[in-house]
C-alpha positions as a LaTeX table, in Angstrom:
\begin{tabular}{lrrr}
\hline
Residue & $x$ (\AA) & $y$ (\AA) & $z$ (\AA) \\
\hline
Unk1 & 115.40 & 96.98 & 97.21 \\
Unk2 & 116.82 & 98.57 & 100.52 \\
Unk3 & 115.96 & 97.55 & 104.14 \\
Unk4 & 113.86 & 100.75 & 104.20 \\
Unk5 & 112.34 & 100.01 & 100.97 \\
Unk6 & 111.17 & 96.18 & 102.36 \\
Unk7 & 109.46 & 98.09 & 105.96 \\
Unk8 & 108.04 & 101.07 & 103.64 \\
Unk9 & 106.82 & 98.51 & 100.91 \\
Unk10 & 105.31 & 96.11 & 102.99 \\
Unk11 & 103.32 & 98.70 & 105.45 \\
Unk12 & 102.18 & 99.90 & 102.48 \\
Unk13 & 100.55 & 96.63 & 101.36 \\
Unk14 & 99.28 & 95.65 & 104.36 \\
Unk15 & 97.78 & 99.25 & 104.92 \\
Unk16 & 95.81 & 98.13 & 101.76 \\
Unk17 & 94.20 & 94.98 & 103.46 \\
Unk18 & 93.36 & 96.78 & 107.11 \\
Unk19 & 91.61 & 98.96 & 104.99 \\
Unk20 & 89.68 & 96.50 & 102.99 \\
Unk21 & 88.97 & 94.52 & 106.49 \\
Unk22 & 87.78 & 97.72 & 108.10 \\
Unk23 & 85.05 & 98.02 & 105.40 \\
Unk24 & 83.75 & 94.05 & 106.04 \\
Unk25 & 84.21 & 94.76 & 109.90 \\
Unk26 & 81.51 & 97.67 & 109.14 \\
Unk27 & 79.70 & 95.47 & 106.90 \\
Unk28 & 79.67 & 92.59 & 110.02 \\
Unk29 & 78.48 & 95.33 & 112.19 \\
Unk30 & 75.67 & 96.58 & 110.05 \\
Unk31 & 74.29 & 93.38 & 110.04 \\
Unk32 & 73.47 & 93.19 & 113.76 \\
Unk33 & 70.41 & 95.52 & 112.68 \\
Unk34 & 69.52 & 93.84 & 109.90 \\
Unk35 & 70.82 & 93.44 & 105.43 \\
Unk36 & 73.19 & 96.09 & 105.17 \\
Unk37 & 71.86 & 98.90 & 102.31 \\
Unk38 & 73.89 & 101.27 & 100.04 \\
Unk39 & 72.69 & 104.20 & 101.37 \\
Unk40 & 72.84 & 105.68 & 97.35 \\
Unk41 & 70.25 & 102.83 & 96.10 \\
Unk42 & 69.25 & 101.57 & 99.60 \\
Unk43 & 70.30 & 97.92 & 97.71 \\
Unk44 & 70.69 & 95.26 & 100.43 \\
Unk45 & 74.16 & 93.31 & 100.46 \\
Unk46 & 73.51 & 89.69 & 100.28 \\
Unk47 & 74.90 & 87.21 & 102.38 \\
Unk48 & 76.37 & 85.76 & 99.26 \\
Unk49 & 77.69 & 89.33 & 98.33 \\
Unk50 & 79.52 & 89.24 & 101.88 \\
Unk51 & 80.80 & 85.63 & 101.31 \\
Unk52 & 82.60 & 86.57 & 98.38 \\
Unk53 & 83.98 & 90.21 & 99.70 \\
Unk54 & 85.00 & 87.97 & 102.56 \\
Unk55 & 86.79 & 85.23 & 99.98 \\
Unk56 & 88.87 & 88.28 & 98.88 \\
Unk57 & 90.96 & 88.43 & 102.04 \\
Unk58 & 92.77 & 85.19 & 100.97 \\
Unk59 & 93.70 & 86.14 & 97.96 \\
Unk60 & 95.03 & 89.42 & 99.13 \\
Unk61 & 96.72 & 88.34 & 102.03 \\
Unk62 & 98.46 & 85.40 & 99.42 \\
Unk63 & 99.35 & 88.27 & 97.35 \\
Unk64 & 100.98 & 90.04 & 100.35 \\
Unk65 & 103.08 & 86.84 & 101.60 \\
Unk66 & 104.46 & 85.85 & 98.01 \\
Unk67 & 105.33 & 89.61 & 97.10 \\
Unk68 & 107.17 & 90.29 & 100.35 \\
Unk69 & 109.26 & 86.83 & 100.47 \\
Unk70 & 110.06 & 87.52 & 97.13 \\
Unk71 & 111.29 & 91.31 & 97.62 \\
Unk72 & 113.25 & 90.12 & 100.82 \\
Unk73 & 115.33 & 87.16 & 98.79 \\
Unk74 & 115.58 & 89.91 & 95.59 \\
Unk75 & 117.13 & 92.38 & 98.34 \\
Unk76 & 119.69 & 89.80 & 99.76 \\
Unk77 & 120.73 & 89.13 & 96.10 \\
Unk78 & 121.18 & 92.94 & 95.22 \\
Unk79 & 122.84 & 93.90 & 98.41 \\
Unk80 & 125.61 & 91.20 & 96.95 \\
Unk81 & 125.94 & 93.35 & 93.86 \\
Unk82 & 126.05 & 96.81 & 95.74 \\
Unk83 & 129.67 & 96.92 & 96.34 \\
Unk84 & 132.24 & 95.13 & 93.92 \\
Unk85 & 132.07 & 91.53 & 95.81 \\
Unk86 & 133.38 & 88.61 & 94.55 \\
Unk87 & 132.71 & 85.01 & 93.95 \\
Unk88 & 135.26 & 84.12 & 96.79 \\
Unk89 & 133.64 & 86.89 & 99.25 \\
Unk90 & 130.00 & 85.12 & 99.37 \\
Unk91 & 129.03 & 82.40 & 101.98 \\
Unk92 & 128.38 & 79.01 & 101.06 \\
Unk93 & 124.80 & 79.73 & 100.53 \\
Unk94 & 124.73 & 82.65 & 98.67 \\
Unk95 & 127.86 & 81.15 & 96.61 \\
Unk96 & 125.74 & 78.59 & 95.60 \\
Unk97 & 122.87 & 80.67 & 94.73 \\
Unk98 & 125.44 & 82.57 & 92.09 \\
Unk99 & 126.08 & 79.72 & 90.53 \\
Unk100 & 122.85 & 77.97 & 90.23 \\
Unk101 & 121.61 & 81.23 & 88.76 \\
Unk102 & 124.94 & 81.96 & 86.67 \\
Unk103 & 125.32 & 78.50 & 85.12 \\
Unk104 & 121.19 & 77.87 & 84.89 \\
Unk105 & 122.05 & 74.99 & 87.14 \\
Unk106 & 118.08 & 74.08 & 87.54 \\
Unk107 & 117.00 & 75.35 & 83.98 \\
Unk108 & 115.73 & 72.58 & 81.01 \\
Unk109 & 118.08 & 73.68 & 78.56 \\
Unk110 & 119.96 & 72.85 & 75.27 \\
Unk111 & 123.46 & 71.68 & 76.16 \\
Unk112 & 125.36 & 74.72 & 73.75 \\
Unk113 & 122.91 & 76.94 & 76.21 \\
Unk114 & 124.13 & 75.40 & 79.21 \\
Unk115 & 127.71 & 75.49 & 77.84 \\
Unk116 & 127.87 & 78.94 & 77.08 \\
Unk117 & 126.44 & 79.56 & 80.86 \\
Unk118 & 128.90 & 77.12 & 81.81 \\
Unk119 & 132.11 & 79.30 & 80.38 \\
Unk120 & 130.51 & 82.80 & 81.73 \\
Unk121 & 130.58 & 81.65 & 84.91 \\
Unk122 & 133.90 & 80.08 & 84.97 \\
Unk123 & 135.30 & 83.11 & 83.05 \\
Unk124 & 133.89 & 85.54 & 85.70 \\
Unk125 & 135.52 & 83.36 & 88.44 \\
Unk126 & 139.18 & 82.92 & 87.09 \\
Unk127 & 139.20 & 86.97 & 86.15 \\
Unk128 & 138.07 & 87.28 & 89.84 \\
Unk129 & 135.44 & 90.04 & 88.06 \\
Unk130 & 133.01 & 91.45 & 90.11 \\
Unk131 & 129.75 & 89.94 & 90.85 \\
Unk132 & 127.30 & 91.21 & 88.17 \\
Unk133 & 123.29 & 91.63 & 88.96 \\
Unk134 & 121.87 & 88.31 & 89.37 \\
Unk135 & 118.49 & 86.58 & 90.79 \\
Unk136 & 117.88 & 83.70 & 93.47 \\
Unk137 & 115.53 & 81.15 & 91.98 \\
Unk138 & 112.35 & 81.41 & 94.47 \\
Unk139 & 110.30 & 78.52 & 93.22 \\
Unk140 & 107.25 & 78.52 & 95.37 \\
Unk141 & 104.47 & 79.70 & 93.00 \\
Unk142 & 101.30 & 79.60 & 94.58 \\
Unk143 & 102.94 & 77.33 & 97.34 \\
Unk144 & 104.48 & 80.05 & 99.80 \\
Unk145 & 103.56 & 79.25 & 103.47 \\
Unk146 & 105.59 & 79.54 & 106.81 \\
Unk147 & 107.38 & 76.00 & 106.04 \\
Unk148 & 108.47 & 77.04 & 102.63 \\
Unk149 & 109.69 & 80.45 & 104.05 \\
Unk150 & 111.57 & 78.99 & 106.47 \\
Unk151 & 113.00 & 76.29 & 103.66 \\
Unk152 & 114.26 & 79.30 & 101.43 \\
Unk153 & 115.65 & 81.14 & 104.09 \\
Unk154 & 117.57 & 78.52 & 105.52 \\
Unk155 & 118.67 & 77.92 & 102.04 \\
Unk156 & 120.23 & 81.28 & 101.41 \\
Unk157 & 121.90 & 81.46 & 104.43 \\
Unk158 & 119.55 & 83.91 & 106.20 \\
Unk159 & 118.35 & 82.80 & 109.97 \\
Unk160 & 114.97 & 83.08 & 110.71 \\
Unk161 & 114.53 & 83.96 & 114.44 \\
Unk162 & 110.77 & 84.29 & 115.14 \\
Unk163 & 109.45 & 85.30 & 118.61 \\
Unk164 & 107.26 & 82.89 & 120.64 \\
Unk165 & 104.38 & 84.33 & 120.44 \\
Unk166 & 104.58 & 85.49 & 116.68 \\
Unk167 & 105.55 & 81.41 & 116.20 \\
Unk168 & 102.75 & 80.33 & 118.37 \\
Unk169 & 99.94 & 82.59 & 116.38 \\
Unk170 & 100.70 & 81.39 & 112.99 \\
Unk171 & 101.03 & 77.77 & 113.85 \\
Unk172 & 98.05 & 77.86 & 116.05 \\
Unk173 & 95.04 & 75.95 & 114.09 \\
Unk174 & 92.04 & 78.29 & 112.16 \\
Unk175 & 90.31 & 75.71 & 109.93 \\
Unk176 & 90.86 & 72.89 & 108.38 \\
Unk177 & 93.44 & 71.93 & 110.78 \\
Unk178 & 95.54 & 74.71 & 109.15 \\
Unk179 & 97.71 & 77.34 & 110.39 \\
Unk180 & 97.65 & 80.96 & 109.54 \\
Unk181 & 99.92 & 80.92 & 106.06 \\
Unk182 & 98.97 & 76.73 & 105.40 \\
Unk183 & 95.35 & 77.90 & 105.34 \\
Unk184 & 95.77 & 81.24 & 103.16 \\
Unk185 & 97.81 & 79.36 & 100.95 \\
Unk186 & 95.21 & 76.33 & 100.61 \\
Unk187 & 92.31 & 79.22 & 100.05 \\
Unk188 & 94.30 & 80.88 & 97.56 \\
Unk189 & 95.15 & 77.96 & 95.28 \\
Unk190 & 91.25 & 76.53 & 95.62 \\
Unk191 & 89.91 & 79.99 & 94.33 \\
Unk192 & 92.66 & 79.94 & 92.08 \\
Unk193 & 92.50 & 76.66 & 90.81 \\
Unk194 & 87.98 & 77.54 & 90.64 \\
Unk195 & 87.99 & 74.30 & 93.17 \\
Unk196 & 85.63 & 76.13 & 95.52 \\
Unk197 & 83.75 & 78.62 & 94.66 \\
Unk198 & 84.05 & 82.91 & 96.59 \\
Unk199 & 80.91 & 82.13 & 98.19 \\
Unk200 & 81.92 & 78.34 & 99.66 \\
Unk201 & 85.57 & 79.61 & 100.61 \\
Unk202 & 84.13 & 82.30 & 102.83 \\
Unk203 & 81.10 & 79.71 & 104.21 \\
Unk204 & 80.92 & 80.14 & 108.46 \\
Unk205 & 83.60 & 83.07 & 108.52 \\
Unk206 & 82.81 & 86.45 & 109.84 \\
Unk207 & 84.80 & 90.04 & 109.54 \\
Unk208 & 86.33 & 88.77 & 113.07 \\
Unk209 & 87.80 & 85.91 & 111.71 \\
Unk210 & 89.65 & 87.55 & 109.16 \\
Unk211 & 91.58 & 90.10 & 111.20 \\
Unk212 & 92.60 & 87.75 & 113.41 \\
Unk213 & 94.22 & 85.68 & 110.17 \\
Unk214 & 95.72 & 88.99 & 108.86 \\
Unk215 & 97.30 & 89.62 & 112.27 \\
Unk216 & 98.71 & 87.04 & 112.91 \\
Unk217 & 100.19 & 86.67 & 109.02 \\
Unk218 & 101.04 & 90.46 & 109.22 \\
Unk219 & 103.19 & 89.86 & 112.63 \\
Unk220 & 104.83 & 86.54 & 111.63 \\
Unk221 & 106.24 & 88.94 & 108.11 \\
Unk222 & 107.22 & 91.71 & 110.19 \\
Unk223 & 109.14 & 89.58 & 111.90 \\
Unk224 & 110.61 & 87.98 & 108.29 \\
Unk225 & 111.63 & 91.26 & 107.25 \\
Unk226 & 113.00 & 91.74 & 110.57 \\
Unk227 & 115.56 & 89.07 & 110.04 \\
Unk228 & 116.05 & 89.58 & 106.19 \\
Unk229 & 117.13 & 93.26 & 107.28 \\
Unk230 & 119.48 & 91.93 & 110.00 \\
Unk231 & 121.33 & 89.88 & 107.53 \\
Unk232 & 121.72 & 92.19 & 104.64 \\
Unk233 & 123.04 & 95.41 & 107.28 \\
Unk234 & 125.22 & 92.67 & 109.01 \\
Unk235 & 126.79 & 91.29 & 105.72 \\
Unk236 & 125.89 & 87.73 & 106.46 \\
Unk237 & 125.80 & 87.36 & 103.00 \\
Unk238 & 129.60 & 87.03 & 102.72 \\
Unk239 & 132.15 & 85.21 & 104.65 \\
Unk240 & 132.70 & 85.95 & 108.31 \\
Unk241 & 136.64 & 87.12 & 107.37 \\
Unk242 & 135.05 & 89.79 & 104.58 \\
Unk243 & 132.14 & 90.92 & 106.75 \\
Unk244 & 135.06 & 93.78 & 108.59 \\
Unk245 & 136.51 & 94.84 & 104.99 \\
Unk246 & 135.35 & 97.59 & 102.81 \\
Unk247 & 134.87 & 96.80 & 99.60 \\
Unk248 & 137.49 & 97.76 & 97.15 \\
\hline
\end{tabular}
């Protein structure tokens, strides 16, 4: 995936969610004259109906952090196959990425497996071959917040330079003593896990509430793509002596 493709994928996504928020700010609204109807069946929405419309930001906004972190560390990895690099050309970081994923350094596996990984990857190094497609191992199912982003990025070599103000929104406290990611990510996994019910997870929050999480979430990723672009058009993938040659 490009740089363009990250900025046009994730507008898209988050276009998604201001849209769904929209509809529970108009729900919010409708209530300051009373139950909001369906003007089709004049049916009232419950407050229990809103609760669990409500509950449905945190899983979408989950769905929205995961899916970009893991398109930004998928583009740093293809942007190292999209000229005929080399082993010797990557950073340290990115080096060691190749051969974690190359020689299933972190997989449970049966030692002829991990032998025959083994050879590929020292056969692709003494030919001096090209690098070939490969992945970054994310980890982080279900566990992606702004610590863990910061952990991977670090980890692949890619420097995460977030404003102030964007730093200062996301770590400030919402609930539970939680920041902006820390709290989607512990809503997400208690739906997930069925440890609180939709109609508990969204108990006390209004339409209000929930815009100001997905603002602050959709600024602090903006900014994450920011930096994800800067090193992928800057080459900081590769070695500061290969970053001024053209590929061969």
């Amino acid at each position: 995936m490009s740089s363009s493709e990250l900025q046009s994928f994730f507008r898209e996504r988050y276009a998604e969610i201001d849209e769904y928020l929209q509809l529970l700010e108009e729900i919010d609204h409708a209530t300051q004259s009373g139950a909001p109807r369906l003007v089709a069946t004049g049916s009232e929405i419950t407050a229990s109906q809103q609760k669990i419309l409500y509950s449905s930001v945190y899983l979408q906004l989950y769905n929205l952090v995961e899916a970009t972190i893991s398109r930004c560390i998928d583009a740093v990895a293809d942007a190292a196959v999209s000229e005929p690099w080399k082993i010797a050309d990557l950073n340290s970081n990115l080096r060691n990425e190749w051969i974690r994923s190359t020689a299933r350094t972190h997989a449970d596996q049966a030692a002829d497996k991990r032998l025959t990984a083994v050879a590929a990857m020292c056969e692709q190094v003494i030919a001096q071959l090209p690098l070939s497609k490969f992945s970054i191992e994310k980890g982080g199912g279900g566990n992606w917040d702004d610590e863990s982003i910061y952990e991977i990025s670090k980890r692949i070599g890619c420097q995460l330079k977030i404003s102030a103000s964007v730093r200062r929104a996301v770590k400030q406290k919402f609930r539970d003593n939680l920041g902006a990611l820390q709290l989607v990510k512990a809503r997400r996994n208690a739906l997930a896990h069925g440890s609180v019910s939709f109609t508990e997870c969204a108990d006390g929050v209004v339409a209000a509430d929930l815009r100001r999480l997905a603002d602050a979430v959709q600024k602090y990723l903006g900014e994450v793509i920011t930096c994800f672009t800067s090193h992928i058009e800057l080459f900081e993938f590769l070695l500061p002596d290969r970053k001024s040659l053209k590929a061969p």
